[in-house]
C-alpha positions, 0 to 999 in steps of 0.5 A, a space after each residue: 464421797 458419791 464415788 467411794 460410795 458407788 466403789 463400796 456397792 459395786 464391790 458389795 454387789 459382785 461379791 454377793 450376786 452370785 450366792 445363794 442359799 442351797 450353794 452357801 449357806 452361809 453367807 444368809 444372815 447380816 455382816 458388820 463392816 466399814 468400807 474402805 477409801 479405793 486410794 488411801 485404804 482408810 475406813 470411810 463409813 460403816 456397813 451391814 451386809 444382808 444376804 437372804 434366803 431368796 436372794 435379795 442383798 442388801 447394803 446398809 451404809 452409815 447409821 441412823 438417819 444418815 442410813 441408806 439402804 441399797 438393794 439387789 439381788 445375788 448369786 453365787 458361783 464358785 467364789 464369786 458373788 455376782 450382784 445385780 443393783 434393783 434401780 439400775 440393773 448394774 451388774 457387778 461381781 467379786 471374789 469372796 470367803 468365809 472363815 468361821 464368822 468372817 467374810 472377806 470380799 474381794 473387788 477391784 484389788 481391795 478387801 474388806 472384811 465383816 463380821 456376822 451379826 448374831 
């Protein structure tokens, strides 16, 4: 679980590091998801991702009080989202779009995808 966790952040943080306000704007809000197993595909937990306007990214991984939140901060070049973790400064990045309120993030071959909260 810790590795499908790891997996799911890494590919957060890539894909949200490189972003940031006056590139995207977009992206700044929160964005409901599950994370899915590398290997099998299968949805493991749920997921909000949050973009600020300052940069920071935060993953909000399963719910109540099972919640963890991971932070770091983004940035956005081009497609890419580049992350980069707070306590271990593991850099990260990844692939993503926008369409109407619909983020995909693609890393390492796998894609997921959110939906904005209002």
């Amino acid at each position: 679980m810790k590795n499908q966790i790891k997996q799911v952040f890494v590919i957060l943080c890539c894909m949200f590091l490189s972003c940031n306000a006056q590139e995207n704007p977009k992206i700044i809000g929160k964005w409901d998801g599950s994370l899915k197993d590398a290997k099998t595909g299968k949805l493991v937990e749920k997921i909000i991702l949050e973009f600020t306007k300052d940069g920071q990214f935060l993953q909000h991984l399963g719910e109540g009080k099972m919640q963890h939140t991971i932070i770091s901060s983004y940035k956005i070049e081009k497609d890419k989202i580049i992350t980069v973790e707070k306590e271990s400064q593991e850099k990260s990045e990844c692939n993503y779009t926008i369409k109407k309120d619909t983020l995909t993030l693609l890393y390492d071959g796998i894609s997921n995808q959110y939906i904005k909260l209002k």
